[in-house]
C-alpha positions, 0 to 999 in steps of 0.5 A: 491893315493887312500883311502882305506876301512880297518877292521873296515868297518861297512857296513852302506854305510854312504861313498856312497852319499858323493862320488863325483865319485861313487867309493865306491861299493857295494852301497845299491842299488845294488844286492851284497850289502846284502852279502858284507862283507864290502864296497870297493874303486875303485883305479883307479877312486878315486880322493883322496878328503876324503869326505869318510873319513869325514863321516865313522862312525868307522874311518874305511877308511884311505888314502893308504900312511897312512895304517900300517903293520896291514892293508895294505893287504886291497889296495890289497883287495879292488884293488882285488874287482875291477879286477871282471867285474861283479864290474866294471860296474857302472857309474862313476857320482853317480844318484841322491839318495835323497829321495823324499818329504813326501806328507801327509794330515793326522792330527797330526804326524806319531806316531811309537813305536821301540821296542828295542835300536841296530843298526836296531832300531837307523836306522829305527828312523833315517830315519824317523826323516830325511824324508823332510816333514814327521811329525813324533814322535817316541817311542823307548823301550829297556828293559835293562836301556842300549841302543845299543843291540848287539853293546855293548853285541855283538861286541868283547871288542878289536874290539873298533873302530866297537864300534864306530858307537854309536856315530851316533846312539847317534846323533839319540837319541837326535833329536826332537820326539825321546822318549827314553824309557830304562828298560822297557821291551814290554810284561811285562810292555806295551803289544803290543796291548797297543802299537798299541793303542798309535801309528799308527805303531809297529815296532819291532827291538829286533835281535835273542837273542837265540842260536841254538842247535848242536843236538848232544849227550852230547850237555847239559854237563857241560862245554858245552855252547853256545857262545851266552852266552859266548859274553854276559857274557865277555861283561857284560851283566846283565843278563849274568854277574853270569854265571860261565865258566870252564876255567881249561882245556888246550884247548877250542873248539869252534864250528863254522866258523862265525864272532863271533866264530872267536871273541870267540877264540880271547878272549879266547886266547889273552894276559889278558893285551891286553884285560885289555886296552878293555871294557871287563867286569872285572868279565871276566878279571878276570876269563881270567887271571886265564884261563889255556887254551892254545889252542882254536880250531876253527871247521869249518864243510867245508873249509876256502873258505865256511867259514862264517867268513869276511876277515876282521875278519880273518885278525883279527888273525894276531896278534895270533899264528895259525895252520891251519888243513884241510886247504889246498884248493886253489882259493879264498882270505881267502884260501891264508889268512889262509896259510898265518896266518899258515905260520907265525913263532909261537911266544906265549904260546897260539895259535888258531886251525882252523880245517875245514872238521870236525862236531861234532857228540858227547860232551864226558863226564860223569859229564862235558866236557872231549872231543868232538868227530867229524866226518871228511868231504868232499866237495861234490858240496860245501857241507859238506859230512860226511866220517865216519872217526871219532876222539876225541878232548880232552878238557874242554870247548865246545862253541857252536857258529851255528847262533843266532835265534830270539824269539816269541814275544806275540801276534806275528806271528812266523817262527819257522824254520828260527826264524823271524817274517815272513814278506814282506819286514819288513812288518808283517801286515799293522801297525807291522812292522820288521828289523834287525836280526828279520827280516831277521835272523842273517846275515851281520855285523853292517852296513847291518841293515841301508839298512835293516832297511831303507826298512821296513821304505818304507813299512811303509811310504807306508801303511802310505800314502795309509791309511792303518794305524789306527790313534791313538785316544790317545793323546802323553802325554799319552804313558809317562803317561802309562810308568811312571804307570807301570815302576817307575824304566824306564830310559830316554836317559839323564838316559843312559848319566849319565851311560855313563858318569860314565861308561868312568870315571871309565875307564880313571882311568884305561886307558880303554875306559870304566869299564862296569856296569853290574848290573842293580841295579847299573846302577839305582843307578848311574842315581839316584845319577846324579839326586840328584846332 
């Protein structure tokens, strides 16, 4: 018997030290982690102790006898990963990984800001909270009054156990020198160079909140969005709650081939009480039940191999009716999946297109969306060639969903054509610092930001420890005192508890894991309400 890693896999490599066999790979230190979908079990060298299981974030790894008609395809996959060479070659005892003690002689702590609150953020101030020696206080800022950035805005309302990870993060949150400061926003309450002023290191984590454009005519239309704002929106953001979106056509098109268009085409297509039983907004629940869309067509500009989506992503569509156009190349696992997931007997009134060889060439419409037009491809060395051979799609709804980009952050550098702060290994200059989607751009899944983030912490020690860092001459008390100046209306993370608590209750009267706020005004007035009581 073995375990296996299943869908929910988040990537952050938790399983890996705990491994007494060093059977679970891609490990951290190795070349193909970065690119990894998610993490793997050797079935031939796993003994079965589920020391693994103990420590997955999202319960993500079960034993073999325990998976389901929904996950068993992953003993195959993770068996497959294995039947590599290239992957077999590791030793079977695991080196020592411990990370070696901080030696310092500097007065006083190590004093960080992070600015933001997501996965990238709660990584970098776990790893330095965790350092054996280091001294440390932390300064964390988020400008909503809700912690978490793209794993409560970002991660799809029926994808809960990938939600989970908060758990972790939360454990983060409350150890000793972590200063949580919610609903205040760097650049409007606190500039950066005040931050510097507190602290020895700025170290920014706010991912890529802008979307990129399609460049093609009609792009502006009503009726045509980005699916950056679509997620937000069916994930009550607050700032994204008001946006209205037409939902009166018959079908939607959605433009991309990544995880999130995947997630889009999920929402847009799934049974309004399955997504009832979620943590989906309710404006968004409400608009759902309405919807008559009967048909989501995912366009892919090249073939299921090149597609950008996971497996486990793609297994995530088991559950819908799915036609595959263009979706005939052979040679690889999402390949086969995709005639497989095609091949199933269609059983409800919506079903979900994967069109791949096709790009977008024109929005069509007058006074909104009435059509897409698009051009068909072909394959030359692995990439996409237009043939001229153009065709229109009738729809409603056009979501765009190309790739998240980052935004200049004042006083900051900023790489315009990958939309990053440019950096060596999360260093912008000795004192800024950058991880996560920021960092690099938007790739990998959640668990990818642990690696990320605990690299741009080692550029950080080192410029700590070779005295490249200007020692702050203000004193601790001082940066809540600043805070407290400027936003009135900040939140502490006991602040984020009584969200939370409020959050869940509402929810166990629904049998749902939470009804979400998505007013900001309503979020403060619940914390104020929990003070008084």
């Amino acid at each position: 018997m073995a375990h296996v890693v299943t869908q929910p896999c988040c990537n952050d490599a938790s399983c890996v030290p705990v491994c007494p066999v060093n059977c679970i790979h891609p490990t951290p230190d190795e070349a193909e982690y970065a690119r990894s979908e998610m993490l793997y079990i050797d079935p031939e060298t796993c003994i079965d102790c589920g020391a693994c299981v103990e420590v997955c974030p999202v319960d993500a790894i079960v034993p073999d006898y325990d998976l389901t008609d929904d996950n068993v395809r992953f003993s195959e996959i993770n068996a497959r990963y294995f039947e590599d060479p290239a992957h077999r070659d590791y030793s079977p005892d695991p080196a020592d990984v411990a990370k070696p003690r901080i030696e310092t002689t500097e007065p006083g702590p190590l004093r960080v800001a992070i600015v933001g609150s997501g996965p990238a953020a709660c990584y970098a101030a776990e790893e330095l909270l965790t350092r054996r020696g280091l001294d440390v206080e932390i300064h964390m800022f988020e400008r909503l009054p809700v912690p978490w950035g793209l794993v409560r805005f970002g991660v799809a309302p029926d994808h809960q156990s990938t939600k989970a990870v908060t758990k972790a993060f939360g454990r983060t949150m409350t150890r000793k020198g972590l200063h949580v400061h919610l609903n205040v926003e760097v650049g409007t309450h606190v500039t950066h160079e005040e931050l510097l002023a507190h602290h020895h290191a700025v170290l920014y984590a706010v991912g890529a909140p802008r979307d990129r454009r399609l460049g093609v005519p009609g792009e502006d239309l009503p009726g045509s969005h980005p699916a950056t704002e679509f997620v937000a929106w069916y994930n009550g953001h607050p700032e994204f709650a008001g946006t209205a979106f037409d939902l009166s056509a018959e079908r939607a098109v959605v433009v991309g081939n990544g995880n999130v268009a995947l997630d889009v085409a999920r929402v847009l297509a799934a049974d309004v009480d399955d997504l009832a039983r979620t943590d989906i907004a309710d404006h968004a629940l409400e608009a759902l039940a309405a919807s008559r869309i009967r048909e989501v067509v995912v366009l892919g500009r090249r073939g299921p191999h090149e597609a950008a989506y996971t497996v486990p992503e793609l297994l995530g569509l088991s559950t819908f009716d799915v036609v595959a156009e263009y979706g005939e190349a052979a040679g690889s696992l999402k390949a086969e999946l995709v005639r497989e997931l095609a091949g199933r007997p269609r059983r409800a009134k919506k079903q979900i297109v994967l069109r791949y060889l096709s790009s977008p060439r024109e929005v069509l419409g007058q006074d909104r969306v009435r059509g897409l037009r698009v051009v068909r491809n072909e394959l030359v060395d692995g990439k996409a060639v237009a043939t001229g051979e153009t065709g229109d799609i009738e729809c409603g709804l056009v979501l765009r969903s190309i790739g998240y980009r980052g935004a200049p952050l004042p006083g900051l550098p900023f790489d315009e054509t990958r939309g990053i702060l440019p950096n060596d290994g999360g260093r912008v200059r000795a004192g800024v610092y950058a991880a996560g989607w920021i960092k690099r751009g938007p790739s990998g899944v959640v668990g990818t930001n642990k690696k990320c983030a605990e690299d741009t912490v080692a550029a950080l020690l080192e410029d700590y420890l070779n005295g490249r860092l200007t020692a702050p001459p203000t004193d601790a008390g001082e940066v809540d005192d600043l805070i407290a100046g400027r936003q009135p209306l900040a939140l502490d993370y006991n602040g984020w508890k009584a969200i939370d608590a409020h959050e869940r209750e509402a929810g166990r009267a629904q049998h749902r894991p939470r009804v979400k706020l998505v007013d900001t005004q309503a979020m403060l007035d619940v914390v104020k309400r929990s003070r008084v009581s």
